[in-house]
matplotlib code that plots the C-alpha trace (Angstrom):
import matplotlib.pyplot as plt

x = [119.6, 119.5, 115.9, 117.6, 118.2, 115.0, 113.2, 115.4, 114.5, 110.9, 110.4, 112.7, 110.1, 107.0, 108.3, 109.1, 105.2, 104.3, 105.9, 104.7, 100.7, 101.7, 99.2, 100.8, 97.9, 97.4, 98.0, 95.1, 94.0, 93.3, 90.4, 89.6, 87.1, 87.9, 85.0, 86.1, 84.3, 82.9, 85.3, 82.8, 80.3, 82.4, 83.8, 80.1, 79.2, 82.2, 79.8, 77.3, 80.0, 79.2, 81.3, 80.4, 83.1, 82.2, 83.9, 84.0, 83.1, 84.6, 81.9, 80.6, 79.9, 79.4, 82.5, 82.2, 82.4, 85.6, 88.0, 88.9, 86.9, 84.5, 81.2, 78.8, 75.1, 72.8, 69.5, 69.4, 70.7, 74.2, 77.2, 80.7, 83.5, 85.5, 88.3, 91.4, 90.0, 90.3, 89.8, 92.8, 91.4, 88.3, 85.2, 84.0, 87.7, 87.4, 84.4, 85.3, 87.6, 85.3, 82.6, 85.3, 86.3, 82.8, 81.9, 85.5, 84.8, 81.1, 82.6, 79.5, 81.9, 84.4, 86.8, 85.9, 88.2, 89.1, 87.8, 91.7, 91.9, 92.0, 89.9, 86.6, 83.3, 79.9, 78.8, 79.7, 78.6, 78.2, 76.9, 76.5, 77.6, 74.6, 75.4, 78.1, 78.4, 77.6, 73.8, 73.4, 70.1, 68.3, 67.6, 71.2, 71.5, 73.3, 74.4, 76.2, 74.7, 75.5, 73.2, 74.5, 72.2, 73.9, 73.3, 74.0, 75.1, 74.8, 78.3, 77.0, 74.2, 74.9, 71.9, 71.2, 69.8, 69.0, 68.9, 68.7, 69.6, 70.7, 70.6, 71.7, 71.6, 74.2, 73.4, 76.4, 78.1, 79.2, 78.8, 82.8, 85.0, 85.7, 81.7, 81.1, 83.8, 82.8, 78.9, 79.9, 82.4, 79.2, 76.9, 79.5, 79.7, 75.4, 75.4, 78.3, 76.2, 73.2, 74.6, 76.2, 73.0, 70.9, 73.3, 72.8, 69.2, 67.0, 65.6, 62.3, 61.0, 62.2, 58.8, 59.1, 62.5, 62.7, 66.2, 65.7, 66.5, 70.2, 72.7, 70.3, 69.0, 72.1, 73.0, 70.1, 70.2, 74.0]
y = [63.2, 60.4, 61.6, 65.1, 64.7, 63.1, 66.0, 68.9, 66.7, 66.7, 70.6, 71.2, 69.2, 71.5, 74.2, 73.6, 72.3, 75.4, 77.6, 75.2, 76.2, 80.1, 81.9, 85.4, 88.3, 90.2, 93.9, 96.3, 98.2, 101.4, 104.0, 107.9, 110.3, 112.2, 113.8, 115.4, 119.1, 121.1, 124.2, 126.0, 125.9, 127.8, 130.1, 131.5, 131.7, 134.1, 137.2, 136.3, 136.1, 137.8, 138.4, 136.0, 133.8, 130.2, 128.0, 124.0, 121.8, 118.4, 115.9, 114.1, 110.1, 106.9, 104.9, 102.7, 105.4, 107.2, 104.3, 103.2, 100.1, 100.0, 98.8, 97.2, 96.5, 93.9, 93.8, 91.6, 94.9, 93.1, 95.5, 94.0, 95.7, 94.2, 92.2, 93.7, 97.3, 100.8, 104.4, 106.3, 108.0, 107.7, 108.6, 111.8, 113.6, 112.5, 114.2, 116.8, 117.8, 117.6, 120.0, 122.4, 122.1, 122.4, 125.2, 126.7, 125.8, 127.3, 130.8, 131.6, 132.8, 135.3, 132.5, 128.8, 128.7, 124.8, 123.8, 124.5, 127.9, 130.7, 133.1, 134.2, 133.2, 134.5, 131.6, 128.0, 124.7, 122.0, 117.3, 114.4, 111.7, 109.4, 106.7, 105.8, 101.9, 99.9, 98.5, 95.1, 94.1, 90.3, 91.0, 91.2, 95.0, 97.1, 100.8, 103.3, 105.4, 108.7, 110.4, 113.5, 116.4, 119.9, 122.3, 126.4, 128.3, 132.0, 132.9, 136.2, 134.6, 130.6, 129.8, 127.0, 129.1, 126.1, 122.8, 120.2, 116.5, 115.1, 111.4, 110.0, 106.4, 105.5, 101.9, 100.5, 97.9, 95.4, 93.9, 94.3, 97.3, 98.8, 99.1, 100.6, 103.0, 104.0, 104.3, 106.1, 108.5, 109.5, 109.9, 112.0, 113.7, 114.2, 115.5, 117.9, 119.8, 119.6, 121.5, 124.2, 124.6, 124.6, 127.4, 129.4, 129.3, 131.9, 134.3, 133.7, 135.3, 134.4, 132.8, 130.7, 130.0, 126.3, 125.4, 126.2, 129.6, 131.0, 133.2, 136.3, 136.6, 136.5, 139.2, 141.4, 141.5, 142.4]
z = [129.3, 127.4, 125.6, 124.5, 121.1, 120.0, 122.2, 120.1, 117.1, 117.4, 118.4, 115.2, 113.4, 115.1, 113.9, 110.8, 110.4, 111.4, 109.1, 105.8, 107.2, 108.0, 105.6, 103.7, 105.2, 101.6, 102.2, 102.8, 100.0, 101.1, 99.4, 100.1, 99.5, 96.1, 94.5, 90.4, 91.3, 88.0, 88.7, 86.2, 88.6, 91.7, 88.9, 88.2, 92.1, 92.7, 92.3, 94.7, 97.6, 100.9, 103.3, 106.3, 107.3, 108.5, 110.4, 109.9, 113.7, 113.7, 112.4, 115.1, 114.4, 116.5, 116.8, 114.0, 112.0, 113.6, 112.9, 109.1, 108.4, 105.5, 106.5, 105.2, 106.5, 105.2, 105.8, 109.2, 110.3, 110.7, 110.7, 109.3, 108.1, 104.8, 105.8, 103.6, 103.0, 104.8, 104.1, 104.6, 107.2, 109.3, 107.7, 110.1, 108.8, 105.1, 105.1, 107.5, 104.6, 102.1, 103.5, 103.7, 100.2, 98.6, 100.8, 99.3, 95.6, 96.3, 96.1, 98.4, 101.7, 103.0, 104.2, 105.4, 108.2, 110.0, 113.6, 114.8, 113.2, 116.0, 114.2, 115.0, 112.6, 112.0, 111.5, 112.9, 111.4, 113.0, 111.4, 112.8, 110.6, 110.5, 108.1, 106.3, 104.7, 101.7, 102.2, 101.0, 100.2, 99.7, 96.2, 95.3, 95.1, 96.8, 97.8, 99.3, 101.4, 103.3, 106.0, 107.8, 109.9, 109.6, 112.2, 111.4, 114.4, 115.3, 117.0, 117.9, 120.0, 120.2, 118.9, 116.1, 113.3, 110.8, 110.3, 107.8, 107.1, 103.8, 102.8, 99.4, 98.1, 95.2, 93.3, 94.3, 90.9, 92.8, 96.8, 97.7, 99.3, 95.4, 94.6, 98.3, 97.8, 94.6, 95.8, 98.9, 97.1, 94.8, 97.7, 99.7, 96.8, 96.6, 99.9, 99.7, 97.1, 98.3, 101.4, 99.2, 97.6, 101.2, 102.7, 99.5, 99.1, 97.9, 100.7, 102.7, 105.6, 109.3, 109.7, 107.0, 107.6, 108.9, 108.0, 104.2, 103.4, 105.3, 103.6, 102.0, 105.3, 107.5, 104.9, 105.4, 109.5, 109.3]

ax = plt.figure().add_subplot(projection="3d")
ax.plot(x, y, z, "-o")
ax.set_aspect("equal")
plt.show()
């Protein structure tokens, strides 16, 4: 017992050394999908709505894309994730919700209804989140890009109807989480539009249809 006091001595010294090398963790910044819509352009699309009501699946994604890390590929086909950022939620529901609100904004529907809702749809669509992360390049340039495939279902007969997949690249102004976000918030952005614009298409015949042409002729088989 004789060795007590030098043994409390030195395990007050240990731990004092250890918190003088404890490093502060900064705190996460964290980033969302908000895209700035041009109300003018749902305001002119009001007098082409039909009637059909369309319902929102949950996007589907691999796992790296249902959590909230912000990735970043490079081209060694490496996946990381930036160390202090997130996206306030995971990418497959930010987007989720932003599908929704385009369709909404388009003016184009009866009602866009959520995958939880309990009413019934004509029509029921369906992505696959693809690709969602800052690409790094050897060059030193960068962007965001966003690939999702959209699938248009028939509720009357469960049949996929149409089809399409949209990719958009963003130049991305700087290789960290803020110029990913921003990239990947103009992308989202792309690809929200370009599916407004798919689903009201100008009308074709059914033969000619291949996943181009949907809402005149849903309209005329009614």
């Amino acid at each position: 017992m004789k060795n007590r006091p030098y043994m409390v001595f030195v395990l007050t010294c240990i731990l004092i050394a250890g918190c003088g090398v404890t490093k502060t963790v900064p705190p996460a910044s964290i980033y969302t999908i908000s895209p700035e819509w041009d109300s003018s352009g749902a305001q002119e699309e009001t007098g082409k709505k039909n009637s059909h009501i369309i319902k929102m699946a949950s996007v589907r994604g691999t796992r790296a894309l249902t959590g909230t890390e912000i990735l970043y590929t490079d081209a060694r086909y490496g996946q990381n994730s930036y160390a202090y950022s997130r996206w306030s939620d995971a990418p497959v529901r930010l987007l989720q919700i932003l599908f929704q609100v385009a369709l909404e904004e388009s003016g184009r529907f009866g009602a866009v209804v959520p995958p939880a809702s309990a009413s019934e749809a004509d029509l029921l669509l369906e992505s696959t989140l693809l690709d969602f992360s800052h690409h790094i390049k050897d060059d030193g340039t960068s962007e965001g890009v966003v690939r999702v495939r959209f699938y248009v279902i028939d509720n009357t007969t469960k049949t996929v109807i149409a089809t399409k997949e949209f990719v958009s690249k963003v130049p991305a102004s700087s290789q960290n989480a803020q110029g990913a976000v921003s990239a990947l918030n103009k992308a989202a952005t792309n690809v929200a539009r370009n599916l407004v614009s798919w689903l009201a298409a100008a009308p074709c015949k059914r033969s000619q249809f291949g996943g181009n042409h949907l809402l005149p002729l849903l309209t005329a088989n009614r």
